[in-house]
C-alpha positions in Angstrom: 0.0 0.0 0.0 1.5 3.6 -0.8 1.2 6.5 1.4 -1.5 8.1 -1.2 -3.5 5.3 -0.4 -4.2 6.0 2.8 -6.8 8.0 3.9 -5.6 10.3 6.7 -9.1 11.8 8.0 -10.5 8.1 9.3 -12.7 9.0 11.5 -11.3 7.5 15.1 -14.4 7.3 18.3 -13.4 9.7 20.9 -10.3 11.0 19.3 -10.2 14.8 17.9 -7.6 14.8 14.9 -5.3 17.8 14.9 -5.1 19.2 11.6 -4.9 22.4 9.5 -8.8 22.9 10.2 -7.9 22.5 13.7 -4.6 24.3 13.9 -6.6 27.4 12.2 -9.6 27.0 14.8 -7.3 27.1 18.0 -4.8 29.4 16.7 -5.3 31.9 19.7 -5.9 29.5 22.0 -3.0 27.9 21.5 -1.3 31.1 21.2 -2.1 32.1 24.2 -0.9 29.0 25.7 2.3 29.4 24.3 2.8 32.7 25.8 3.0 30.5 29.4 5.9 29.7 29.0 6.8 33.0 30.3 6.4 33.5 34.4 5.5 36.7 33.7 2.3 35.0 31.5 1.1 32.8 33.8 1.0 35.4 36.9 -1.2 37.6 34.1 -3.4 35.0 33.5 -4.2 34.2 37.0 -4.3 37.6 38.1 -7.0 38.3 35.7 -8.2 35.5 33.4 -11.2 36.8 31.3 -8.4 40.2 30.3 -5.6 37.7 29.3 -8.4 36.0 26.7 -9.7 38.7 25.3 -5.8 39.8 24.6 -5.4 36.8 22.3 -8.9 36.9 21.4 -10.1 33.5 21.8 -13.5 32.9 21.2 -16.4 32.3 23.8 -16.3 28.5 23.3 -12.2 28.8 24.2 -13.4 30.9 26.9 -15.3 29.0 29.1 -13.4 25.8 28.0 -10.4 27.5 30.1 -12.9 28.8 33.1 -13.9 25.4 33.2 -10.0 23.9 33.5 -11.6 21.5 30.9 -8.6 20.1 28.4 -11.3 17.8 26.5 -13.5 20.8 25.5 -10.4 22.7 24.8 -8.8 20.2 22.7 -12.4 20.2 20.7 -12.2 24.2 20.3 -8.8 23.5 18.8 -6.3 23.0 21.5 -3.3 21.3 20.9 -1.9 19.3 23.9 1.4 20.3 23.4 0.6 24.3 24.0 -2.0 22.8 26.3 0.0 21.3 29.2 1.2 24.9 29.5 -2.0 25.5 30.7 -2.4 22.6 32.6 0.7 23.4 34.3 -0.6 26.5 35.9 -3.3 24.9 37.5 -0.7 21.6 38.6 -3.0 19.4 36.6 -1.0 16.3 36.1 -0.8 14.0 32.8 -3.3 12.0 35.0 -5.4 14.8 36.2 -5.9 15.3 32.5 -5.9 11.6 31.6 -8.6 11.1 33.9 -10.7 14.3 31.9 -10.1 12.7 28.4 -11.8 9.4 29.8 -14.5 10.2 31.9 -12.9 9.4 35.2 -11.9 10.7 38.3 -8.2 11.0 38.7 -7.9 8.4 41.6 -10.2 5.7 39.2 -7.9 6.9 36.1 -5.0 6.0 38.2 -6.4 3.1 39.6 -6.7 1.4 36.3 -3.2 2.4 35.0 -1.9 0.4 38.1 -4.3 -2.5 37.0 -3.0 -2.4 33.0 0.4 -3.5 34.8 -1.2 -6.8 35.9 
């Protein structure tokens, strides 16, 4: 099979594809997310939230994906996990806090089954 063949928009259940549609949609969401890597950034955005948005202009579906710490929705509005663990980061929202989000868990379930995949 060559690599034309392949059709590279298969729809996968409960997986968001990052694409150029996707990288246009979250482009100041992940913008702003990038910005965190900055100290500086981060005490902004917690200092005043709704201003540091409407700086990069994310939309309102951005918006309240971030007042509601929710990476899912934000990955859906766009987000790219990469800029996104920035985010993550200021709230110390671990890989499993965030694992736990993406499947519908709490953390201490999410956690609870990666101990019993070891088994």
């Amino acid at each position: 099979m060559e690599l034309e063949d392949l059709d590279h928009h298969v729809h996968i259940e409960g997986t968001t594809i990052f694409d150029g549609e996707m990288a246009m949609k979250g482009y100041a969401l992940n913008k702003m997310c990038f910005s965190f890597n900055k100290a500086a950034a981060r005490e902004a955005y917690l200092a005043d939230p709704e201003a540091y948005m409407e700086k990069f202009g994310l939309n309102e579906e951005q918006k309240q994906a971030c007042r509601d710490k929710n990476v899912l929705a934000m990955i859906a509005a766009g987000g790219n996990i990469y800029y996104l663990a920035k985010f993550a980061g200021i709230f110390k929202l671990s890989v499993q806090d965030v694992g736990a989000q993406q499947t519908g868990m709490t953390t201490e379930e999410f956690k609870e089954k990666l101990l019993r995949q070891g088994d």
